[in-house]
Biotite code that builds the C-alpha atoms (Angstrom):
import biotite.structure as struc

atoms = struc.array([
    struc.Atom([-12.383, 13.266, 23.825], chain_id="A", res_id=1, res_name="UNK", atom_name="CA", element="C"),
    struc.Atom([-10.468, 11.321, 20.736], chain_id="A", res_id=2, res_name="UNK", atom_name="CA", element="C"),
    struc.Atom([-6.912, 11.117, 20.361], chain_id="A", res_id=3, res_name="UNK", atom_name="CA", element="C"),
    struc.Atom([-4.407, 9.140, 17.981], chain_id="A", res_id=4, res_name="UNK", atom_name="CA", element="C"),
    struc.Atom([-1.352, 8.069, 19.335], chain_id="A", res_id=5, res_name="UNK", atom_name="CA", element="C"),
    struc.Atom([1.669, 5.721, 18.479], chain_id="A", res_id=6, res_name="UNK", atom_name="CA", element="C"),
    struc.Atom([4.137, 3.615, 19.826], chain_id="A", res_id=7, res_name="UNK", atom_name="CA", element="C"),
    struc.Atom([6.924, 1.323, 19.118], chain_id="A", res_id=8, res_name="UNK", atom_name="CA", element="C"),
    struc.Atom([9.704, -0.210, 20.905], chain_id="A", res_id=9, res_name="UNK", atom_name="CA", element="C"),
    struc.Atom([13.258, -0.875, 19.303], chain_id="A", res_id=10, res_name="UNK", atom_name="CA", element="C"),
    struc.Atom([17.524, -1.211, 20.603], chain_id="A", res_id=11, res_name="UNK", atom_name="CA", element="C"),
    struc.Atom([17.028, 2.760, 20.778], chain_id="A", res_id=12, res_name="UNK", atom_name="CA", element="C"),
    struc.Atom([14.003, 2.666, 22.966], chain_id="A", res_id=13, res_name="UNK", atom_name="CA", element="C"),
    struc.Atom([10.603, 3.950, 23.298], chain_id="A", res_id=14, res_name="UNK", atom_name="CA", element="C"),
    struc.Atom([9.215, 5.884, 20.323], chain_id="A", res_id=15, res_name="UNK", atom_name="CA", element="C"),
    struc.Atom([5.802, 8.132, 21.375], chain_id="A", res_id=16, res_name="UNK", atom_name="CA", element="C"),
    struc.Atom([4.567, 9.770, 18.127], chain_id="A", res_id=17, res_name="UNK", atom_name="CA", element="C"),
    struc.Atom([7.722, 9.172, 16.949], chain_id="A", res_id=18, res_name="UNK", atom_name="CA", element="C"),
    struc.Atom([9.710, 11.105, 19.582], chain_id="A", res_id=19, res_name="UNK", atom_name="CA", element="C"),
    struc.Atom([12.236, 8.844, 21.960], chain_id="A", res_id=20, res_name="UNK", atom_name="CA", element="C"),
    struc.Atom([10.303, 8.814, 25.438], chain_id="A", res_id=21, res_name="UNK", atom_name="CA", element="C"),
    struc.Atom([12.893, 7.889, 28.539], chain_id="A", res_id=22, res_name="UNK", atom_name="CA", element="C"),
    struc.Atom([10.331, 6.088, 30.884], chain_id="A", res_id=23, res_name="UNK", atom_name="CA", element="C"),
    struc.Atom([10.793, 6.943, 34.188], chain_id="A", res_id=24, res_name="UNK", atom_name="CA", element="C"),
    struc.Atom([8.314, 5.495, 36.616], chain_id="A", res_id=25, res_name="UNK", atom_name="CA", element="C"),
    struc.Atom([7.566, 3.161, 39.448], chain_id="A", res_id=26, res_name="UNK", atom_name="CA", element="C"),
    struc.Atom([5.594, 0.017, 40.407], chain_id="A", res_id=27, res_name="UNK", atom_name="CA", element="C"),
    struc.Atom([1.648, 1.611, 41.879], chain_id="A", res_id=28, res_name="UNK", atom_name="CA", element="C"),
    struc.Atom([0.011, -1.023, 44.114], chain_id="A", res_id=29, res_name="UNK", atom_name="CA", element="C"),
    struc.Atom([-3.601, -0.704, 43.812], chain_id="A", res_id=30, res_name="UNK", atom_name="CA", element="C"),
    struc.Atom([-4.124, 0.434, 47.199], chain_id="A", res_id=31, res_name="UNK", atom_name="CA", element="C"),
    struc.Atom([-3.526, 4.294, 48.437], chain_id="A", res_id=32, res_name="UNK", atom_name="CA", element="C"),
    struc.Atom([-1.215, 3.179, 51.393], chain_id="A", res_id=33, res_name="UNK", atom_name="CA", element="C"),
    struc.Atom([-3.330, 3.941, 54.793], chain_id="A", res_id=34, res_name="UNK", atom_name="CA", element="C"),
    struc.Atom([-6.587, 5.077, 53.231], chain_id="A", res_id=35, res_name="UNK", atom_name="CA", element="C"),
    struc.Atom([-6.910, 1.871, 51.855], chain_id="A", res_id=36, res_name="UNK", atom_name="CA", element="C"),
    struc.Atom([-8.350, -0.042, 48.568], chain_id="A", res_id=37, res_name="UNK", atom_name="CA", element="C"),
    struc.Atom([-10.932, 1.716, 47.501], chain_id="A", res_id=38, res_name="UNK", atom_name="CA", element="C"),
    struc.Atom([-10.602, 4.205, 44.836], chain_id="A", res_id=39, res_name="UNK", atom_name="CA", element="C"),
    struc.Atom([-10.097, 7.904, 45.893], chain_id="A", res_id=40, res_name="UNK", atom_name="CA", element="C"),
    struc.Atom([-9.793, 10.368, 43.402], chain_id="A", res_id=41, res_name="UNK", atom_name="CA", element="C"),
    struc.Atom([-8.177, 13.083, 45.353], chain_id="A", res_id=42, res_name="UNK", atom_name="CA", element="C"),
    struc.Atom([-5.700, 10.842, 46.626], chain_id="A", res_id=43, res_name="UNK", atom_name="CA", element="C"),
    struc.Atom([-4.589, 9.670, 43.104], chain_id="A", res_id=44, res_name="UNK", atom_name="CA", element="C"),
    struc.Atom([-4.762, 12.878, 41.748], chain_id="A", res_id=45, res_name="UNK", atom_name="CA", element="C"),
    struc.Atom([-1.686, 13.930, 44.657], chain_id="A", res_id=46, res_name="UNK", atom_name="CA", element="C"),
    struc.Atom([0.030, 11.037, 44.390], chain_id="A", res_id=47, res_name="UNK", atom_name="CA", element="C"),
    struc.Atom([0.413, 11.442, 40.512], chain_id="A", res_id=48, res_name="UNK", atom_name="CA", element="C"),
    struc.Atom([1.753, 15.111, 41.477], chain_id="A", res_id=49, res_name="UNK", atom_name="CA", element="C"),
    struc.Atom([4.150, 14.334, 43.407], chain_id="A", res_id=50, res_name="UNK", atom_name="CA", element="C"),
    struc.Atom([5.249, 11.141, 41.113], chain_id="A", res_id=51, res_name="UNK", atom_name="CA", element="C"),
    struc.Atom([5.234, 14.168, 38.491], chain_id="A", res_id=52, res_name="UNK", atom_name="CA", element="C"),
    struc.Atom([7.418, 16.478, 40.557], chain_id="A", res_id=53, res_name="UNK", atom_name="CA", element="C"),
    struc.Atom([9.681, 13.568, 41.337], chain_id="A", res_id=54, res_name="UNK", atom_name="CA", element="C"),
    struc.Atom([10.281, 13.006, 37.601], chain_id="A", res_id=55, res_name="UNK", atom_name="CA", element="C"),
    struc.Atom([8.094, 9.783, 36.627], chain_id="A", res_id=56, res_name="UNK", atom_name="CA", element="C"),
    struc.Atom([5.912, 9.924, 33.612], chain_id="A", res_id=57, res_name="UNK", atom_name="CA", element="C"),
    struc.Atom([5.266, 6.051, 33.813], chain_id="A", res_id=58, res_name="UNK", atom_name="CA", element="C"),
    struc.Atom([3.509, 3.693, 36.509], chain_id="A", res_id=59, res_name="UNK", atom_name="CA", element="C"),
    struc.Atom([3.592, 0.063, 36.478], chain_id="A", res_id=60, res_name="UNK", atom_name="CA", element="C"),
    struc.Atom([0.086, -1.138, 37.663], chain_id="A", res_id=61, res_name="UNK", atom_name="CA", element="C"),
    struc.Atom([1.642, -4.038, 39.911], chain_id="A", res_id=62, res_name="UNK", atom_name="CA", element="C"),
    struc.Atom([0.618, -6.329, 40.013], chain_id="A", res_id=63, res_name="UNK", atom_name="CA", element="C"),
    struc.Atom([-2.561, -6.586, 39.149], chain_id="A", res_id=64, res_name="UNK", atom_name="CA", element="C"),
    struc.Atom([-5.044, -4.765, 36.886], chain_id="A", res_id=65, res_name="UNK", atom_name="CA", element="C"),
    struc.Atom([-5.795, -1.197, 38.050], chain_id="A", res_id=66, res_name="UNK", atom_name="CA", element="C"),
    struc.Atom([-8.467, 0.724, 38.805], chain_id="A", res_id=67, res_name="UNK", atom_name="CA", element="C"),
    struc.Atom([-10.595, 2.226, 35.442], chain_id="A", res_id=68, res_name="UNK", atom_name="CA", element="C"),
    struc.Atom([-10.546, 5.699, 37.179], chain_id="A", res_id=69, res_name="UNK", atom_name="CA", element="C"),
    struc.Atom([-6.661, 5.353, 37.683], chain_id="A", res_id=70, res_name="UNK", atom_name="CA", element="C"),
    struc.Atom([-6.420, 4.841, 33.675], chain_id="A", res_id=71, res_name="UNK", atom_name="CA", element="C"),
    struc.Atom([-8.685, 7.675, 33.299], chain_id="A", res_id=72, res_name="UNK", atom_name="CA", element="C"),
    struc.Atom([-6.557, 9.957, 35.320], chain_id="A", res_id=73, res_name="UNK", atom_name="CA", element="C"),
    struc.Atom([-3.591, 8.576, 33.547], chain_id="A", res_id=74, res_name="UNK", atom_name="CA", element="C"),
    struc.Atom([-5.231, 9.493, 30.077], chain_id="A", res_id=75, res_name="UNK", atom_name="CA", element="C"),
    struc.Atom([-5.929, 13.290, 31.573], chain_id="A", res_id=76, res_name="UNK", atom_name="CA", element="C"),
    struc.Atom([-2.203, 13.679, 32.850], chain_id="A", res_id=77, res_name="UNK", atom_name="CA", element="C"),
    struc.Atom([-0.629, 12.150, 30.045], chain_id="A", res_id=78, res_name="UNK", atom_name="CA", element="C"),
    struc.Atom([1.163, 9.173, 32.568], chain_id="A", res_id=79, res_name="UNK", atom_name="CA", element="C"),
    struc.Atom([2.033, 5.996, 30.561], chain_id="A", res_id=80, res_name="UNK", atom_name="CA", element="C"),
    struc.Atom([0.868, 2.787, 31.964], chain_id="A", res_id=81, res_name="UNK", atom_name="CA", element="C"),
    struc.Atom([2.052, -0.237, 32.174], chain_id="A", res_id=82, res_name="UNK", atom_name="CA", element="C"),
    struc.Atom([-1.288, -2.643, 32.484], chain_id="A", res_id=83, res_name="UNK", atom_name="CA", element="C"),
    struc.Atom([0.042, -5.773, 34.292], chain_id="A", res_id=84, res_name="UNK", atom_name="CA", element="C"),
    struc.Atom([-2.144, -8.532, 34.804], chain_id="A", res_id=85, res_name="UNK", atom_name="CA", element="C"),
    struc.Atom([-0.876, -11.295, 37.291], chain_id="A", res_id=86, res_name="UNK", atom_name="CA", element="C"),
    struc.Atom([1.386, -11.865, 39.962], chain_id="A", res_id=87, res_name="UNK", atom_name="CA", element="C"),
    struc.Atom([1.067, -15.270, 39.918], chain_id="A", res_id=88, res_name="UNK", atom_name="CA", element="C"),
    struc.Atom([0.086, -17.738, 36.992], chain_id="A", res_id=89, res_name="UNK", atom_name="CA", element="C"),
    struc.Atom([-0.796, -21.964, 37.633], chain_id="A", res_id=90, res_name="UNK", atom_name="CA", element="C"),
    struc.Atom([1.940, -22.173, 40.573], chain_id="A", res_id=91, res_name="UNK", atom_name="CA", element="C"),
    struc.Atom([1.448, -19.619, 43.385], chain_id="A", res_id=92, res_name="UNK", atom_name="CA", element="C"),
    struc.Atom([3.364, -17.409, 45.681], chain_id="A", res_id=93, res_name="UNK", atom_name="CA", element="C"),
    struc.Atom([1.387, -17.792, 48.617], chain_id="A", res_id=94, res_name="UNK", atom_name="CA", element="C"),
    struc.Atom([-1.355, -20.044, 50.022], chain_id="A", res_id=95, res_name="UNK", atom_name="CA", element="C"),
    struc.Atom([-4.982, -18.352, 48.442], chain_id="A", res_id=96, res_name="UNK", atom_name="CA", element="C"),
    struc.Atom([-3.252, -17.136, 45.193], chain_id="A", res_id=97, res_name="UNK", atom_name="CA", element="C"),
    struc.Atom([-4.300, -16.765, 42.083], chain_id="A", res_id=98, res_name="UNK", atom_name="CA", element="C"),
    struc.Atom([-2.701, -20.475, 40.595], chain_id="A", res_id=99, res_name="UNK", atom_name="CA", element="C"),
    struc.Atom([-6.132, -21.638, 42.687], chain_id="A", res_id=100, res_name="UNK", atom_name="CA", element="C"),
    struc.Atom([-7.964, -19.947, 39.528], chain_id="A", res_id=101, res_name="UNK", atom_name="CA", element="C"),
    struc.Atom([-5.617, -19.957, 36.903], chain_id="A", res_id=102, res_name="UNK", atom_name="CA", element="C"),
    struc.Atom([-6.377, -22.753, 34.656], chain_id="A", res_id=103, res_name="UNK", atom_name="CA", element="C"),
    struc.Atom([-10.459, -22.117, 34.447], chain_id="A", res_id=104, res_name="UNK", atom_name="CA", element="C"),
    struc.Atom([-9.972, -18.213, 34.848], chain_id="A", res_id=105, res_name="UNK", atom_name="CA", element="C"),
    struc.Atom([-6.528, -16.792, 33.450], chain_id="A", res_id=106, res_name="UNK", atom_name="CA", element="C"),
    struc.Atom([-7.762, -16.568, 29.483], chain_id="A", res_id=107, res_name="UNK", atom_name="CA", element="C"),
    struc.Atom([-10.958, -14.895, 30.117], chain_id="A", res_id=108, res_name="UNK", atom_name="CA", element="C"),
    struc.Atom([-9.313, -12.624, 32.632], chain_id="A", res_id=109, res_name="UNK", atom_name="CA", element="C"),
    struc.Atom([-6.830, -11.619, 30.546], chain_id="A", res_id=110, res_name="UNK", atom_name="CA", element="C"),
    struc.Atom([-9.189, -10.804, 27.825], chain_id="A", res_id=111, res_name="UNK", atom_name="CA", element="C"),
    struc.Atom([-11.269, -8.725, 29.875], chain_id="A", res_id=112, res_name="UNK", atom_name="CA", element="C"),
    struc.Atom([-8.376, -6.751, 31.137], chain_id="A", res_id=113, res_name="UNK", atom_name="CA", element="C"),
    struc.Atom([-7.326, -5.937, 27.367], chain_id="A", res_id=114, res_name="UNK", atom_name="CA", element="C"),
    struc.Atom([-10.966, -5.482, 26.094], chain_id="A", res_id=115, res_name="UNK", atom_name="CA", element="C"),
    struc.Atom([-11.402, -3.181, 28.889], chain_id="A", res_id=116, res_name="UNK", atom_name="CA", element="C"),
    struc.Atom([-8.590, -1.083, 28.819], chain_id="A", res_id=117, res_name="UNK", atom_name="CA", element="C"),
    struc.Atom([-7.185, -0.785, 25.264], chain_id="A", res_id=118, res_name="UNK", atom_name="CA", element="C"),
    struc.Atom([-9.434, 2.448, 24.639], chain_id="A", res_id=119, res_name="UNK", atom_name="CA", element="C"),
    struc.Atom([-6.920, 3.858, 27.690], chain_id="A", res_id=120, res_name="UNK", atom_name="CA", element="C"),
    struc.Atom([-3.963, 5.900, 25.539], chain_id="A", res_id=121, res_name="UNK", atom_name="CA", element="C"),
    struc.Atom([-2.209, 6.174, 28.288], chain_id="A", res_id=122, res_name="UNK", atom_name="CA", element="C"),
    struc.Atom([-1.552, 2.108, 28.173], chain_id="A", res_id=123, res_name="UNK", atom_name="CA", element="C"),
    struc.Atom([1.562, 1.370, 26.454], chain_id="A", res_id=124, res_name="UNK", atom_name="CA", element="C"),
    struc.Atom([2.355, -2.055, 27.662], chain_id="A", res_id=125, res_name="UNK", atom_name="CA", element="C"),
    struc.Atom([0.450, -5.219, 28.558], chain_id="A", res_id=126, res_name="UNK", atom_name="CA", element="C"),
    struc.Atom([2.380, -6.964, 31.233], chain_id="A", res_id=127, res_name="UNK", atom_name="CA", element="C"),
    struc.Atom([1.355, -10.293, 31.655], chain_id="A", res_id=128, res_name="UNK", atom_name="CA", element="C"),
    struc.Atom([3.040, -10.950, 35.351], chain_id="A", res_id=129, res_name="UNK", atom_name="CA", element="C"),
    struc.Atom([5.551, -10.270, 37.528], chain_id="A", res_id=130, res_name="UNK", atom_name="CA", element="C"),
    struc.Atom([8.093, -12.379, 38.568], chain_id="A", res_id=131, res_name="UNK", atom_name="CA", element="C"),
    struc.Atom([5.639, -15.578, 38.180], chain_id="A", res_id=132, res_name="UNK", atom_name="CA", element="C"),
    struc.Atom([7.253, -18.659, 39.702], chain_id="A", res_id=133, res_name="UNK", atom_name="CA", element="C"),
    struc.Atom([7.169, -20.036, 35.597], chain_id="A", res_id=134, res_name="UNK", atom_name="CA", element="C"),
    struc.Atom([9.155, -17.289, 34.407], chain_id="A", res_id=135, res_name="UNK", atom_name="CA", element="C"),
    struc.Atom([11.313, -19.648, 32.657], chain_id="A", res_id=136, res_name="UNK", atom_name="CA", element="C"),
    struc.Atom([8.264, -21.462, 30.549], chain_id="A", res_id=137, res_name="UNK", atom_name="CA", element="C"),
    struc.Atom([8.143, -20.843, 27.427], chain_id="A", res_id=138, res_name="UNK", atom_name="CA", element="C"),
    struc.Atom([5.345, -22.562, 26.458], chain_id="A", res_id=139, res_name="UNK", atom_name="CA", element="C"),
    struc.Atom([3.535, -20.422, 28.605], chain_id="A", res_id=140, res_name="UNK", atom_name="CA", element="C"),
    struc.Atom([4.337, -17.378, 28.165], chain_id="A", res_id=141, res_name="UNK", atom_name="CA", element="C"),
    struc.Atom([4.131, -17.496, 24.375], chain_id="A", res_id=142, res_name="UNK", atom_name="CA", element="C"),
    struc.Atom([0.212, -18.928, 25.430], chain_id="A", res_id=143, res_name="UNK", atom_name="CA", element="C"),
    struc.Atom([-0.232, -15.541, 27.389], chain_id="A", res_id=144, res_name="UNK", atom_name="CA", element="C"),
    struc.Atom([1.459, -13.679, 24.671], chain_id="A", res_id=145, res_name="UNK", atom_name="CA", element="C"),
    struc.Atom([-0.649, -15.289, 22.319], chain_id="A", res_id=146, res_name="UNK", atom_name="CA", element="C"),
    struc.Atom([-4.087, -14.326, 24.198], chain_id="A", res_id=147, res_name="UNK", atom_name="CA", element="C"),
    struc.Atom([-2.515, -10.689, 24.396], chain_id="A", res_id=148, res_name="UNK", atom_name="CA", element="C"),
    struc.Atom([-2.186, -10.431, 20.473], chain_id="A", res_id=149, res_name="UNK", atom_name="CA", element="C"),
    struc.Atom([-5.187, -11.748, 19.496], chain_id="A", res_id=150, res_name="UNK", atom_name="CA", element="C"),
    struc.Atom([-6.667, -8.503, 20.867], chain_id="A", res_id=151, res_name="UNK", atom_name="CA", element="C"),
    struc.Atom([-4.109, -6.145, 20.202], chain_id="A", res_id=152, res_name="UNK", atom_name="CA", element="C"),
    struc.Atom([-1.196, -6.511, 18.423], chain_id="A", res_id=153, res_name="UNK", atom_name="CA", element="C"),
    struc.Atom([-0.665, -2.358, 18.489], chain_id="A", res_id=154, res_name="UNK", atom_name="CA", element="C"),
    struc.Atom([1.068, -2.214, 22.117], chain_id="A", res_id=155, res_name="UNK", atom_name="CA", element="C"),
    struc.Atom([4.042, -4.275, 23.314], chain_id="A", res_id=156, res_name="UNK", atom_name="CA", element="C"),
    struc.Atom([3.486, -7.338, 25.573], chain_id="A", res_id=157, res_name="UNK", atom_name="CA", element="C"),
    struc.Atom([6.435, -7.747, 28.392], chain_id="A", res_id=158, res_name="UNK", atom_name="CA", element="C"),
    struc.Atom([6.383, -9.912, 31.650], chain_id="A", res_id=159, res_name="UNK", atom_name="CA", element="C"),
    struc.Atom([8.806, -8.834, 34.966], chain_id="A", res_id=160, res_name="UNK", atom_name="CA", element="C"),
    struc.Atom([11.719, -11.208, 35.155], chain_id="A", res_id=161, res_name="UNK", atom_name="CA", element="C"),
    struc.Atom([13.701, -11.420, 39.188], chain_id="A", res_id=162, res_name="UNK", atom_name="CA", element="C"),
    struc.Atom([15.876, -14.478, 36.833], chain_id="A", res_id=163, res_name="UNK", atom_name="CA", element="C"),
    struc.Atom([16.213, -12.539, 33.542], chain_id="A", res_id=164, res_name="UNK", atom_name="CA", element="C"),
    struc.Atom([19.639, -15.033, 32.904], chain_id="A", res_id=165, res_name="UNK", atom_name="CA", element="C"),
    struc.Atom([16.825, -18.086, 33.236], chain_id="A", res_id=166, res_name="UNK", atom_name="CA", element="C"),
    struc.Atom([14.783, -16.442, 31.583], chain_id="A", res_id=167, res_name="UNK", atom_name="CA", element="C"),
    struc.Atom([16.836, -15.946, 28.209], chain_id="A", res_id=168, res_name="UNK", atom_name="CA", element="C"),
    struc.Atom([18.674, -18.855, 28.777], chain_id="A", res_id=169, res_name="UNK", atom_name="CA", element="C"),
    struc.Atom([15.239, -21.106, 28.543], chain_id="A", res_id=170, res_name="UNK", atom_name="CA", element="C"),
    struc.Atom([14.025, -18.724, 25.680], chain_id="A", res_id=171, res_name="UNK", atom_name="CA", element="C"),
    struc.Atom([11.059, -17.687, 27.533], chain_id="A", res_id=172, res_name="UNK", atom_name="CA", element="C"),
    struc.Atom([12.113, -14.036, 27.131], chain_id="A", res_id=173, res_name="UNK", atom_name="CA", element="C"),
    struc.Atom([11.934, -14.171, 22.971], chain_id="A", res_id=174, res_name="UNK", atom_name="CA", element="C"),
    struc.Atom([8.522, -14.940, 23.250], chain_id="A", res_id=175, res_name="UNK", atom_name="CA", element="C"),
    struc.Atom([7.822, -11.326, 24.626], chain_id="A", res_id=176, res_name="UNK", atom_name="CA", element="C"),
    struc.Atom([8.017, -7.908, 23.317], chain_id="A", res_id=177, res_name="UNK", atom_name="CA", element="C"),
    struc.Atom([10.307, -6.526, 26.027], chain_id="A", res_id=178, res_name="UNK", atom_name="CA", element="C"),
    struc.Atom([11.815, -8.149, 28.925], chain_id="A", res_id=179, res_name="UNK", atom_name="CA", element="C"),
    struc.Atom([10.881, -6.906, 31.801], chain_id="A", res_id=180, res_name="UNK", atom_name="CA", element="C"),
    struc.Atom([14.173, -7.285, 34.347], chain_id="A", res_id=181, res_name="UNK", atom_name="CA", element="C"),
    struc.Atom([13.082, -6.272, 38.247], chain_id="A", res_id=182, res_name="UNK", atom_name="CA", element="C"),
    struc.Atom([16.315, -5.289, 40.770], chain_id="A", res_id=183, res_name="UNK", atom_name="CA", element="C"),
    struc.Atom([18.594, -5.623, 38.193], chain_id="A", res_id=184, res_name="UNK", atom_name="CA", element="C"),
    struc.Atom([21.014, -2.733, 37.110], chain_id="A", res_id=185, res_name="UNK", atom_name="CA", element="C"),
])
């Protein structure tokens, strides 16, 4: 299968193949609620169809890096992804989080997420965490940014924001894309 596609981002919106897209979606956890983890493609396949008949066209892969088959099933249905890599970056959420890795790990984990998915059309944004306790670092997140663009500079790099007022008024935000603003209206 081959297929050309392309995307920007501007104060009027979302542009795919030059036609304003309203995304419309919701954050997917990796897991399929009671069945569990592990990747079932008749589950996916129904939840997509009822995301569908609901009225999404986008999924937020929160908040962590999803499944291949889920981007392939994306690709089929035409969904739009958001690819989101952490949930935590040097300063974790919980006890066993990922800041226990982060220093020796988060560059070559973050490259193999973008090497591994940027032949996925259906990715339209690389999301580099979600509502990380350093939200407000902009040294940081231009670092993350940074690692993002080295690989591809064709899709738009964002990063969910629960303090999107810190997070412009520290100027972590400019280093980004898009803001990403979670529970705000």
């Amino acid at each position: 299968m081959f297929g050309v596609r392309e995307t920007s981002v501007s104060r009027d919106g979302f542009f795919l193949n030059g036609r304003r897209v309203e995304i419309k979606g919701g954050c997917n956890h990796h897991d399929l609620g009671a069945l569990g983890a592990a990747f079932n493609r008749s589950a996916l396949e129904r939840q997509f169809r009822i995301m569908r008949e609901m009225g999404c066209n986008s999924i937020r892969t929160s908040h962590n890096p999803p499944a291949p088959e889920l981007l392939d099933l994306a690709d089929k249905t035409g969904m739009l992804i958001m690819d989101e890599a952490f949930d935590a970056w040097a300063h974790g959420k919980r006890e066993w989080d990922y800041n226990k890795m982060y220093e020796a790990w988060h560059q070559k984990d973050l490259e193999a997420l973008v090497r591994r998915d940027w032949n996925h059309p259906s990715v339209v944004f690389w999301s580099i965490g979600n509502e990380v306790l350093e939200q407000q670092n902009v040294e940081m997140t231009r670092h993350l940014v940074e690692i993002v663009k080295e690989l591809d500079k064709t899709r738009p790099v964002t990063n969910g924001y629960n303090d999107p007022n810190g997070g412009r008024a520290s100027g972590a935000s400019m280093a980004l894309d898009v803001m990403g603003v979670n529970y705000f209206f």
